[in-house]
PyMOL Python script that loads the backbone (N, CA, C, O; Angstrom):
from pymol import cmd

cmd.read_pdbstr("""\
ATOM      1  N   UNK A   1      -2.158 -18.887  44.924  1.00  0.00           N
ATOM      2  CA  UNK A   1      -2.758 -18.067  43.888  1.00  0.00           C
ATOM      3  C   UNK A   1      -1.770 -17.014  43.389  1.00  0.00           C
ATOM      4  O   UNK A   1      -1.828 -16.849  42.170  1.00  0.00           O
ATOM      5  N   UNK A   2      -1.014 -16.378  43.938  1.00  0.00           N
ATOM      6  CA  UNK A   2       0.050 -15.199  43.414  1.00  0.00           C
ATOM      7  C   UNK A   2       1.181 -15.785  42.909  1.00  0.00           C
ATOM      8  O   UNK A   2       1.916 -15.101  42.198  1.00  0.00           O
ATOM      9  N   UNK A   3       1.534 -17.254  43.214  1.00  0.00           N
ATOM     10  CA  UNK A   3       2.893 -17.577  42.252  1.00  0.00           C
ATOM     11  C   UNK A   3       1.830 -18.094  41.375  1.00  0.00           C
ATOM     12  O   UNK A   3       2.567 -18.390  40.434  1.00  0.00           O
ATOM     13  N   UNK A   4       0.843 -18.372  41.036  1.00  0.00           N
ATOM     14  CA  UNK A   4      -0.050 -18.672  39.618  1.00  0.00           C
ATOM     15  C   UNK A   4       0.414 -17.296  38.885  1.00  0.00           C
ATOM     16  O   UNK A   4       1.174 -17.199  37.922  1.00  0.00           O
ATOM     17  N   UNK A   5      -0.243 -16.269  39.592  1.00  0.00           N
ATOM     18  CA  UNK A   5      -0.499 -15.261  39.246  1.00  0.00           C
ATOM     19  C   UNK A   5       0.824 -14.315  37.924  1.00  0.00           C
ATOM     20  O   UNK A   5       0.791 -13.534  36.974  1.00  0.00           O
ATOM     21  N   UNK A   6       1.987 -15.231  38.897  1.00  0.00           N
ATOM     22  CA  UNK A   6       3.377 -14.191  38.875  1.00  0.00           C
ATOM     23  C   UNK A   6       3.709 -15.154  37.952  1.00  0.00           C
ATOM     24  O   UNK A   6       4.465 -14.680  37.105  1.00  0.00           O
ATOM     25  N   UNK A   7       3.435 -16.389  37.759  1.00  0.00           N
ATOM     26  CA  UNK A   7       3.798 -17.362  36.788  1.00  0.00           C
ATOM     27  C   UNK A   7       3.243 -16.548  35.238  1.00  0.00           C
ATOM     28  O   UNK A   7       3.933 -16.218  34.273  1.00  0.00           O
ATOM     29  N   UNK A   8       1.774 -16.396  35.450  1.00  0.00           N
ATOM     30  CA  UNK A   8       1.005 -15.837  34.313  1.00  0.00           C
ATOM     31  C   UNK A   8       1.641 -14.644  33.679  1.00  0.00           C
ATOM     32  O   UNK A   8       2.079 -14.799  32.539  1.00  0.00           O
ATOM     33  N   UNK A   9       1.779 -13.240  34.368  1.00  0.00           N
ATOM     34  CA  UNK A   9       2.291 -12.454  34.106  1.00  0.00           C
ATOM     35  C   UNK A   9       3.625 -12.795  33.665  1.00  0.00           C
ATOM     36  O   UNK A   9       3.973 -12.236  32.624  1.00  0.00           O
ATOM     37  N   UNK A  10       4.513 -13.633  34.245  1.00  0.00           N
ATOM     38  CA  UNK A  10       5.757 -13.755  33.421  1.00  0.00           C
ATOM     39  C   UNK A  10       6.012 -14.199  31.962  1.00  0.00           C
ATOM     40  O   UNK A  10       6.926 -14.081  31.146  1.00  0.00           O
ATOM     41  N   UNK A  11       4.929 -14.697  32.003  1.00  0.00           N
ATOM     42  CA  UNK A  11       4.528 -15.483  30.373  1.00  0.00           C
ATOM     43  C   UNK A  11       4.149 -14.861  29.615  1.00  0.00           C
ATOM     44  O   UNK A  11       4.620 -14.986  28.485  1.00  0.00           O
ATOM     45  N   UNK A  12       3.031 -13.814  29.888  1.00  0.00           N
ATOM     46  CA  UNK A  12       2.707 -12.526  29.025  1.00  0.00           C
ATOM     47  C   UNK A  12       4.055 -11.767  28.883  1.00  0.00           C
ATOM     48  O   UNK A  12       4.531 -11.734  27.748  1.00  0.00           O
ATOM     49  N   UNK A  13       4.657 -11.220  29.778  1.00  0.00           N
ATOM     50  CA  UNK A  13       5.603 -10.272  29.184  1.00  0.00           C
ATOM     51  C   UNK A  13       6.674 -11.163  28.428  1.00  0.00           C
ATOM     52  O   UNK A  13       7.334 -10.635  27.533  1.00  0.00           O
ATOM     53  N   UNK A  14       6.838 -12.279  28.700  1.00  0.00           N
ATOM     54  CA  UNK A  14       7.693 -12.824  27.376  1.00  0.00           C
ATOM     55  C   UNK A  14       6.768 -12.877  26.580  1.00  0.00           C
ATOM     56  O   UNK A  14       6.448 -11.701  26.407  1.00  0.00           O
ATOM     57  N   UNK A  15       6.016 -13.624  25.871  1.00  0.00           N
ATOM     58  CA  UNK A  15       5.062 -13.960  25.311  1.00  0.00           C
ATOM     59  C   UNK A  15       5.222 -11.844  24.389  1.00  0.00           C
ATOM     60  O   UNK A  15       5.461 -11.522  23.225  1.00  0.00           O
ATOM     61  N   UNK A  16       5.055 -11.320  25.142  1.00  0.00           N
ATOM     62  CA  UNK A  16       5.175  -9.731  24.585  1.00  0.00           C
ATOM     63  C   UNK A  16       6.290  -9.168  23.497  1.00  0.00           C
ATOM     64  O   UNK A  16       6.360  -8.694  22.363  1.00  0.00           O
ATOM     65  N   UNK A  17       7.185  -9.580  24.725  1.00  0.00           N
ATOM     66  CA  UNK A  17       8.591  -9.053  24.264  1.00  0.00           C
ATOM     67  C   UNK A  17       9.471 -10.253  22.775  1.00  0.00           C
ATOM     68  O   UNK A  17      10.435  -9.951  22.072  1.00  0.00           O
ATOM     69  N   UNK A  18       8.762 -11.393  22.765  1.00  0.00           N
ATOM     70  CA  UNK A  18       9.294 -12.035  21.635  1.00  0.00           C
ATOM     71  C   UNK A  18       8.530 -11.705  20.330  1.00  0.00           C
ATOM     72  O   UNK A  18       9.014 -11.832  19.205  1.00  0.00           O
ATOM     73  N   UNK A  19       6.985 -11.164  20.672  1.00  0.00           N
ATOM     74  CA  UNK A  19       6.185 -10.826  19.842  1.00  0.00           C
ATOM     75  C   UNK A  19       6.838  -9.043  19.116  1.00  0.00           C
ATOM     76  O   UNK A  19       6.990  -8.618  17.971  1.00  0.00           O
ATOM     77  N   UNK A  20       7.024  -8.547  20.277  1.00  0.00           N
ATOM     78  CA  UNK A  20       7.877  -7.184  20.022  1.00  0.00           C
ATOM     79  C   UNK A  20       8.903  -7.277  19.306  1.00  0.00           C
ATOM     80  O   UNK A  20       8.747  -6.847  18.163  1.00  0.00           O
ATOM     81  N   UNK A  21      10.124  -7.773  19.608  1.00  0.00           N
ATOM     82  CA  UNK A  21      11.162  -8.262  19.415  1.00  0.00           C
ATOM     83  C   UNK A  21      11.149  -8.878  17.755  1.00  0.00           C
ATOM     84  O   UNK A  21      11.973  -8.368  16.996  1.00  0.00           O
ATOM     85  N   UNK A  22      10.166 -10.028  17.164  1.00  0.00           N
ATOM     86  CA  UNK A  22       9.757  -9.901  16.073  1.00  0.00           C
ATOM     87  C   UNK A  22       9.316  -8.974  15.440  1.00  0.00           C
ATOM     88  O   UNK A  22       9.988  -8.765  14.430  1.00  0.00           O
ATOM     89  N   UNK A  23       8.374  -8.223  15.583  1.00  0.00           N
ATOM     90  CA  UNK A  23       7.874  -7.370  14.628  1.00  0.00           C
ATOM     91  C   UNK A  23       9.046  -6.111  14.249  1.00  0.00           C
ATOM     92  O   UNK A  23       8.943  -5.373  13.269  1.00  0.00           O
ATOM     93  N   UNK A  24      10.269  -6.055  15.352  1.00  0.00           N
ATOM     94  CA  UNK A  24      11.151  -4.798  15.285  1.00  0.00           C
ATOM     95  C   UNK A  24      11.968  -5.172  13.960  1.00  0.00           C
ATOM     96  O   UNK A  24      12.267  -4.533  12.951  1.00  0.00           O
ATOM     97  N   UNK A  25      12.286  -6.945  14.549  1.00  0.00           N
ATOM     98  CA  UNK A  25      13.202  -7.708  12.970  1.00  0.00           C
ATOM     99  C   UNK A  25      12.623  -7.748  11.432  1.00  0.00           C
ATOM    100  O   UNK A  25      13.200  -8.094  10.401  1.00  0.00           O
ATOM    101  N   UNK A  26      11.103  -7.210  11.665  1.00  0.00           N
ATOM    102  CA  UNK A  26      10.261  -7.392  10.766  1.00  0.00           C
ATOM    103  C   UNK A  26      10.045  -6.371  10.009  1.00  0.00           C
ATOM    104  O   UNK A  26       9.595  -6.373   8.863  1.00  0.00           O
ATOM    105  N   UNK A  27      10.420  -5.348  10.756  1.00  0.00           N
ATOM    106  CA  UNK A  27      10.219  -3.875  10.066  1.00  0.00           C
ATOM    107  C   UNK A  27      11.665  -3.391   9.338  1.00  0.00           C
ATOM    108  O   UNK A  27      11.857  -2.625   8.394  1.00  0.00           O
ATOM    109  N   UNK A  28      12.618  -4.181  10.199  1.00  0.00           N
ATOM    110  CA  UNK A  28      14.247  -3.501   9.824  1.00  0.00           C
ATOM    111  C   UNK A  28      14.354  -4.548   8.367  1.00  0.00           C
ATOM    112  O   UNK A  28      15.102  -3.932   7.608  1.00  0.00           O
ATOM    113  N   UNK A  29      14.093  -5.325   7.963  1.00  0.00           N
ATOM    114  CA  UNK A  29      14.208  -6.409   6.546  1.00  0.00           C
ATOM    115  C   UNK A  29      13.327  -5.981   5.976  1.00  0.00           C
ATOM    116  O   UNK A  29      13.473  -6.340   4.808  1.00  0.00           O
ATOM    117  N   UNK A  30      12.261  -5.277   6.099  1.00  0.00           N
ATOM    118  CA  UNK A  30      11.517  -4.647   5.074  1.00  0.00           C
ATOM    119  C   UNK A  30      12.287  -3.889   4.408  1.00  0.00           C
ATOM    120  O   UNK A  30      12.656  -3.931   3.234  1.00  0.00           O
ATOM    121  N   UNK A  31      12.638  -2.756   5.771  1.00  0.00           N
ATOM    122  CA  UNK A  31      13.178  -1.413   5.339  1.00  0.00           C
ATOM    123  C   UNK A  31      14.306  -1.997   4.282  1.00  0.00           C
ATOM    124  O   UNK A  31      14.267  -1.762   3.075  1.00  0.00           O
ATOM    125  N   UNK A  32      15.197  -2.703   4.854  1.00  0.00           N
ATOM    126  CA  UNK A  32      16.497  -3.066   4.381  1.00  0.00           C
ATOM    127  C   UNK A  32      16.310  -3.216   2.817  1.00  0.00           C
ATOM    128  O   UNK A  32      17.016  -2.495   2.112  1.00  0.00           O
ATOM    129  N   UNK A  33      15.201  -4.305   2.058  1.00  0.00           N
ATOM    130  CA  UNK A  33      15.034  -4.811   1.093  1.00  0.00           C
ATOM    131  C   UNK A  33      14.399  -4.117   0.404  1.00  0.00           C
ATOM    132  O   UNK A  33      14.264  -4.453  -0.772  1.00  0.00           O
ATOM    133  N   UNK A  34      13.712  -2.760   0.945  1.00  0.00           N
ATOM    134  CA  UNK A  34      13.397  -1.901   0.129  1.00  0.00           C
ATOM    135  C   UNK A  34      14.727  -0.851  -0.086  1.00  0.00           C
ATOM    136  O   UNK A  34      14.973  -0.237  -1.124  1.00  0.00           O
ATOM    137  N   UNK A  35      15.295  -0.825   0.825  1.00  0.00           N
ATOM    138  CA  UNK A  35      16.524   0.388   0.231  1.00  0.00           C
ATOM    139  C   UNK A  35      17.709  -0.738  -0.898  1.00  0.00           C
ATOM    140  O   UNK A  35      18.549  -0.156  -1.584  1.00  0.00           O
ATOM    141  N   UNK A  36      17.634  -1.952  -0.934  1.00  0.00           N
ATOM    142  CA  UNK A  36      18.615  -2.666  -1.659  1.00  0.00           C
ATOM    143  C   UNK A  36      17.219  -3.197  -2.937  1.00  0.00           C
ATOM    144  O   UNK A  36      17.456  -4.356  -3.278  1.00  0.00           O
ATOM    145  N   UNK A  37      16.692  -2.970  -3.229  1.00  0.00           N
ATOM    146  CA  UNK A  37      15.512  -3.330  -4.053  1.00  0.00           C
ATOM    147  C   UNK A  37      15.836  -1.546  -4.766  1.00  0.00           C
ATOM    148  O   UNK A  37      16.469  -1.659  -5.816  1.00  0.00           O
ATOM    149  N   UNK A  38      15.576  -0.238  -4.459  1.00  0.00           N
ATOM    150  CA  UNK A  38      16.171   0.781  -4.731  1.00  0.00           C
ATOM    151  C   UNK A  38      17.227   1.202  -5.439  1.00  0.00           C
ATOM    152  O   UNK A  38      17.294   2.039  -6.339  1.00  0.00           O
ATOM    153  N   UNK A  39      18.046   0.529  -4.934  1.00  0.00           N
ATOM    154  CA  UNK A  39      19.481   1.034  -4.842  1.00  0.00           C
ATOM    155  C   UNK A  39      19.926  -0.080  -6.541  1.00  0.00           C
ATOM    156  O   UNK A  39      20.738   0.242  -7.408  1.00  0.00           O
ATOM    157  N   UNK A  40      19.154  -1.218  -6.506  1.00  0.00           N
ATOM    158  CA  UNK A  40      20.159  -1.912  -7.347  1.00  0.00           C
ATOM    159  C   UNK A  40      18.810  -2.191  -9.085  1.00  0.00           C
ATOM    160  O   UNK A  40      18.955  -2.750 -10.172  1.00  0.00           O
ATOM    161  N   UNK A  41      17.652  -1.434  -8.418  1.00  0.00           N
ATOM    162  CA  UNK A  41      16.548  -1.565  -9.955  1.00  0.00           C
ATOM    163  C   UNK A  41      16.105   0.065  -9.604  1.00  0.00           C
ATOM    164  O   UNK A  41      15.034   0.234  -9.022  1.00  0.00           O
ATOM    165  N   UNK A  42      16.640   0.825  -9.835  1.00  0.00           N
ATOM    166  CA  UNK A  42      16.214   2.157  -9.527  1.00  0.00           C
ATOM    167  C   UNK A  42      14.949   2.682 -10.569  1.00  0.00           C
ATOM    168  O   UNK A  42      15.173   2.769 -11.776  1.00  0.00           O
ATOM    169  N   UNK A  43      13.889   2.951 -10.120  1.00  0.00           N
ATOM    170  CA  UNK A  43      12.524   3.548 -11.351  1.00  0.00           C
ATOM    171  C   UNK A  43      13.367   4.579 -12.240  1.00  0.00           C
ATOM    172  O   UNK A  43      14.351   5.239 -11.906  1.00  0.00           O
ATOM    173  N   UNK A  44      12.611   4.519 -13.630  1.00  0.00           N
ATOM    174  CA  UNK A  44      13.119   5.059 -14.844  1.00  0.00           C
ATOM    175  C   UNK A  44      12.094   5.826 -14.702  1.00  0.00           C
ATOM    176  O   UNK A  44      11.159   5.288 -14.110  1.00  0.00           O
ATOM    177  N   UNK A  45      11.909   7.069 -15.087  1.00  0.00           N
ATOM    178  CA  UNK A  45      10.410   7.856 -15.432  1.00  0.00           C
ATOM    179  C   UNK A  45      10.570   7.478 -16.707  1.00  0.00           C
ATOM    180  O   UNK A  45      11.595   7.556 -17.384  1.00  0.00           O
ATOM    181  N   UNK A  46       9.469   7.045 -17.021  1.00  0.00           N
ATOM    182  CA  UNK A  46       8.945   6.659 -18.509  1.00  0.00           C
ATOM    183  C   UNK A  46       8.613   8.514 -19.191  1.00  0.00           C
ATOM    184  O   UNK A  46       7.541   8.885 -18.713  1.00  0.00           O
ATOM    185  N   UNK A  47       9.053   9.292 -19.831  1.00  0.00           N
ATOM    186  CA  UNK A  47       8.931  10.310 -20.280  1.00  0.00           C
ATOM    187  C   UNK A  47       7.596   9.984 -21.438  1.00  0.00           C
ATOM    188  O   UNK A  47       6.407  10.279 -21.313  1.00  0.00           O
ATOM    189  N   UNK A  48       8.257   9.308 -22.518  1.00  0.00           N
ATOM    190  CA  UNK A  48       7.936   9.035 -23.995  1.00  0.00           C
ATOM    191  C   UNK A  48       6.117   8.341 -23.778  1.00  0.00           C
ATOM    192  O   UNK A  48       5.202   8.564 -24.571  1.00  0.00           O
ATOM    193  N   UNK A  49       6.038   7.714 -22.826  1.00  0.00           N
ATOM    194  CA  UNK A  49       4.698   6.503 -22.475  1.00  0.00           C
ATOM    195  C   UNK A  49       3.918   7.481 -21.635  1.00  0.00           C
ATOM    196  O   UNK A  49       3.037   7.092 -20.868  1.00  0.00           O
ATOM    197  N   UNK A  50       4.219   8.669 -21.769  1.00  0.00           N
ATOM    198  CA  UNK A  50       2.958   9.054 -20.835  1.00  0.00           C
ATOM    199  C   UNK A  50       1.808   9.552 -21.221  1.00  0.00           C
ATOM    200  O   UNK A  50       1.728  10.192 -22.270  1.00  0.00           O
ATOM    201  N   UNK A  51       0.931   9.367 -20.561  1.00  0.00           N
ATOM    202  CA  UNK A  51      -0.573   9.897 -21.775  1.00  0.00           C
ATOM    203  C   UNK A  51      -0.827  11.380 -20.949  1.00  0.00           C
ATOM    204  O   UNK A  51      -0.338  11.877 -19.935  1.00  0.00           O
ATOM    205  N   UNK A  52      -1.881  11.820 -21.962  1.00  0.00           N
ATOM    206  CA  UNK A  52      -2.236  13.144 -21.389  1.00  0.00           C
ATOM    207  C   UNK A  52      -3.422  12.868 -20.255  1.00  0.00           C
ATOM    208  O   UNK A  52      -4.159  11.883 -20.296  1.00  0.00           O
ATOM    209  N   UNK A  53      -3.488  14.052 -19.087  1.00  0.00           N
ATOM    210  CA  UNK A  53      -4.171  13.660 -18.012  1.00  0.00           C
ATOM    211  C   UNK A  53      -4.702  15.091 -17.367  1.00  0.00           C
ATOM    212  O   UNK A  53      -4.020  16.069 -17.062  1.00  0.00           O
ATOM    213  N   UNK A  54      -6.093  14.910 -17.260  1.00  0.00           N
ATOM    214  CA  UNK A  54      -6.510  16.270 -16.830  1.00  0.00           C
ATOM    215  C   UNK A  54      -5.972  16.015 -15.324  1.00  0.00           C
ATOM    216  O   UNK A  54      -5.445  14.974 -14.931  1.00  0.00           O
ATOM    217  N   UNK A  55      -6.227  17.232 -14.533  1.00  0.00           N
ATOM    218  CA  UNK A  55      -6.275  17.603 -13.264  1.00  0.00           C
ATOM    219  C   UNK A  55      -6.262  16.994 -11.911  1.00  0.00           C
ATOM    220  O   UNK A  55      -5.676  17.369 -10.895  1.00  0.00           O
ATOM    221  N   UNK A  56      -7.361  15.546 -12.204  1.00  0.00           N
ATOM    222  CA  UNK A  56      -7.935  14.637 -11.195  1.00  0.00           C
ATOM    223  C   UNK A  56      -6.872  13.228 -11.570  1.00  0.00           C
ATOM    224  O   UNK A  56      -7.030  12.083 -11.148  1.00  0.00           O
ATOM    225  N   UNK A  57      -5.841  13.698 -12.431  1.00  0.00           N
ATOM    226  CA  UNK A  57      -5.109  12.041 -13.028  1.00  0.00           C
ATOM    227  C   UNK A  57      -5.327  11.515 -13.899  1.00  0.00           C
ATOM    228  O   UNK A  57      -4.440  10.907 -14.497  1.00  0.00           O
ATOM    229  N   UNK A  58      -6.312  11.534 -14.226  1.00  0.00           N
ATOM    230  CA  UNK A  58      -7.629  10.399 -14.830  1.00  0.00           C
ATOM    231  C   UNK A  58      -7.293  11.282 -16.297  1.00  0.00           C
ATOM    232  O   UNK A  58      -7.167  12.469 -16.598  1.00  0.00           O
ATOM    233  N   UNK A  59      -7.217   9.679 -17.158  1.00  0.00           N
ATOM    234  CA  UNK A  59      -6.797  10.030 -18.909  1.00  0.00           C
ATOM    235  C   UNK A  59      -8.009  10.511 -19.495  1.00  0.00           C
ATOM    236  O   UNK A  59      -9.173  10.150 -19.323  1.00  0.00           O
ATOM    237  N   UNK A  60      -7.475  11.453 -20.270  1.00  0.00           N
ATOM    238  CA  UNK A  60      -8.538  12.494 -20.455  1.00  0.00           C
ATOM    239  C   UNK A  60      -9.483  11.547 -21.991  1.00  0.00           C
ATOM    240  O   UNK A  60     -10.643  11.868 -22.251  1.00  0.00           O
ATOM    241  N   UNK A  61      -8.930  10.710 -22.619  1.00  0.00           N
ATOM    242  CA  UNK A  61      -9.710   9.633 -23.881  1.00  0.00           C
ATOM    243  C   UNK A  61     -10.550   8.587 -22.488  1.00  0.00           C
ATOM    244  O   UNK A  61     -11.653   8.096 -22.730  1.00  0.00           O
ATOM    245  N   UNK A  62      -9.962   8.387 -21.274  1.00  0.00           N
ATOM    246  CA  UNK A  62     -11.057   7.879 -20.387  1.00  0.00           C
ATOM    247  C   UNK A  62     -12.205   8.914 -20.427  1.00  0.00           C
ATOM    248  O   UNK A  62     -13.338   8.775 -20.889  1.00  0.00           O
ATOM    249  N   UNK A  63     -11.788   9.704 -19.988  1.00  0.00           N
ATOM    250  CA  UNK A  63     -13.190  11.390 -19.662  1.00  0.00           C
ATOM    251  C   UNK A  63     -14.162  11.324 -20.693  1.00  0.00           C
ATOM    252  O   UNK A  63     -15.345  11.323 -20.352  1.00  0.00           O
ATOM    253  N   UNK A  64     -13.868  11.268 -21.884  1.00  0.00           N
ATOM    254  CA  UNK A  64     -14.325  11.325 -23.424  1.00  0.00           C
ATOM    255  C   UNK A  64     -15.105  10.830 -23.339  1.00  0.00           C
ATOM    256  O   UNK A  64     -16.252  11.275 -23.303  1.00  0.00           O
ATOM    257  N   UNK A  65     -14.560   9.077 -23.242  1.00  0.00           N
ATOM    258  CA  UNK A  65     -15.308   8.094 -23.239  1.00  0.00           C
ATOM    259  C   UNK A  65     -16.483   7.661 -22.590  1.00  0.00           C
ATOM    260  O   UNK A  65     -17.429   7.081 -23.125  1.00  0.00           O
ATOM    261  N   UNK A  66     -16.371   7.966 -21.450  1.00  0.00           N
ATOM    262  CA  UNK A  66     -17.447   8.196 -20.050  1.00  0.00           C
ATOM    263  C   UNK A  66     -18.156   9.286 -20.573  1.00  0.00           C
ATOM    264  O   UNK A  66     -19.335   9.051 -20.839  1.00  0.00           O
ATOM    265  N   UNK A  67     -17.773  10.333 -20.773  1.00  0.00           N
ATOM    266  CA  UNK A  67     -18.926  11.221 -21.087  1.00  0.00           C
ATOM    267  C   UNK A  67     -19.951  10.756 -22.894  1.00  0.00           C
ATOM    268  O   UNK A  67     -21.120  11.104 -23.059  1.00  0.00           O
ATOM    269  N   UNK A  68     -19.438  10.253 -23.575  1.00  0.00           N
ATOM    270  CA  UNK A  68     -19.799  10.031 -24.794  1.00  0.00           C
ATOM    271  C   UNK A  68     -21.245   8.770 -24.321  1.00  0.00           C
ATOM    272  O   UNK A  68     -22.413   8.772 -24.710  1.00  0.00           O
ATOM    273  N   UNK A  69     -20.630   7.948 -23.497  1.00  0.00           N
ATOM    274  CA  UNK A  69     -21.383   6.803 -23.156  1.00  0.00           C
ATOM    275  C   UNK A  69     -22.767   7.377 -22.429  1.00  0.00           C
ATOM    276  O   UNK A  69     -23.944   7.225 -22.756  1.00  0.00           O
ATOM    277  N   UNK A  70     -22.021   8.268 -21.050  1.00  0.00           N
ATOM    278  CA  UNK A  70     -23.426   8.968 -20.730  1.00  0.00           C
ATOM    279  C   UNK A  70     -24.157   9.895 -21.644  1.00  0.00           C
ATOM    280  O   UNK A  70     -25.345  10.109 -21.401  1.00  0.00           O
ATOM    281  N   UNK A  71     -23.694  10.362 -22.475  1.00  0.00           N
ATOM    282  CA  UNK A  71     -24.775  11.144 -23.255  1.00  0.00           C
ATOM    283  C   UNK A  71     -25.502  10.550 -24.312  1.00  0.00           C
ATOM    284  O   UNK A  71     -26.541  10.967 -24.824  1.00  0.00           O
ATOM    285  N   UNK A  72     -24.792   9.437 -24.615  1.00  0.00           N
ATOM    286  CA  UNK A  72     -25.520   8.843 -25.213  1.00  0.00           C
ATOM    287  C   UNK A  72     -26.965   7.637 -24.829  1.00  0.00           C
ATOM    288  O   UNK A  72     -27.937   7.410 -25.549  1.00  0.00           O
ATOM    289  N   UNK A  73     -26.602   6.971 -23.302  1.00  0.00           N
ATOM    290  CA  UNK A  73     -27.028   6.218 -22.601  1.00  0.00           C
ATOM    291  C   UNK A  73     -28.892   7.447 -22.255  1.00  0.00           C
ATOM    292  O   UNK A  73     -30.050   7.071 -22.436  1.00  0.00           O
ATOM    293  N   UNK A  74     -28.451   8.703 -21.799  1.00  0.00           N
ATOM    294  CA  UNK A  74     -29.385   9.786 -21.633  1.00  0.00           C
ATOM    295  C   UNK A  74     -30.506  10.336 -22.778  1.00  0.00           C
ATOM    296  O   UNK A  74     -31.509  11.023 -22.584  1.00  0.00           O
ATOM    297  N   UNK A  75     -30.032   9.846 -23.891  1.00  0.00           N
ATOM    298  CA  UNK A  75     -30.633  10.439 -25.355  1.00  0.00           C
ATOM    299  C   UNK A  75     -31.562   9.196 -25.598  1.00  0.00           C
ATOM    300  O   UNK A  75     -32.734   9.168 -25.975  1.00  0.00           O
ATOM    301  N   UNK A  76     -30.572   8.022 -25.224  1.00  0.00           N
ATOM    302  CA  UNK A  76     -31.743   6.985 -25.523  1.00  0.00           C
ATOM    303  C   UNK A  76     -33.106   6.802 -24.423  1.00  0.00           C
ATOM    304  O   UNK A  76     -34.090   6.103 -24.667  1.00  0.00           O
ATOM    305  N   UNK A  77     -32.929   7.463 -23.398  1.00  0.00           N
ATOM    306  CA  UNK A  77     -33.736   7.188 -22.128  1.00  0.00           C
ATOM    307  C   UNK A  77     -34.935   8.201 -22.622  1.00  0.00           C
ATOM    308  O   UNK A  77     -36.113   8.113 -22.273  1.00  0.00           O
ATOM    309  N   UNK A  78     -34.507   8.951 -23.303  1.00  0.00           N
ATOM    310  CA  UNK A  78     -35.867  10.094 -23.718  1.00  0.00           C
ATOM    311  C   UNK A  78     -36.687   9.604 -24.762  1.00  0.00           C
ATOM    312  O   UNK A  78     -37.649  10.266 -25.153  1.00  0.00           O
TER     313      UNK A  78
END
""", "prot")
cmd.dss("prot")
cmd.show_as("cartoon", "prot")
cmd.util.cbc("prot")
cmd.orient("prot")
């Protein structure tokens, strides 16, 4: 029963350490392809394309709109 035992456990900790061992290779090629994904298409701030935006983000002709709909949706309910 204990060389079962010692058999089992040896299999888990490999079974561990290749699972470990992957996910470490898995995180370093992320990282990697995001700093060379960076480095070679770098973001432009769009200056000229930006809309106006209250406080919460949210485009303020969205706000308008939502509110126009509910007040109007409310007028008809009466």
């Amino acid at each position: 029963m204990t060389e079962l035992m010692s058999k089992g456990i040896e299999l888990m900790l490999a079974g561990m350490t290749i699972v470990f061992l992957f996910l470490t290779m898995l995180v370093v090629a992320i990282n990697m392809m995001s700093s060379l994904i960076e480095r070679f298409f770098p973001e432009t701030p769009n200056i000229a394309g930006t809309a106006a935006t209250s406080s919460s983000g949210i485009d303020k002709n969205i706000i308008a709109a939502i509110t126009a709909a509910v007040h109007q949706h409310r007028n008809k309910q009466q």
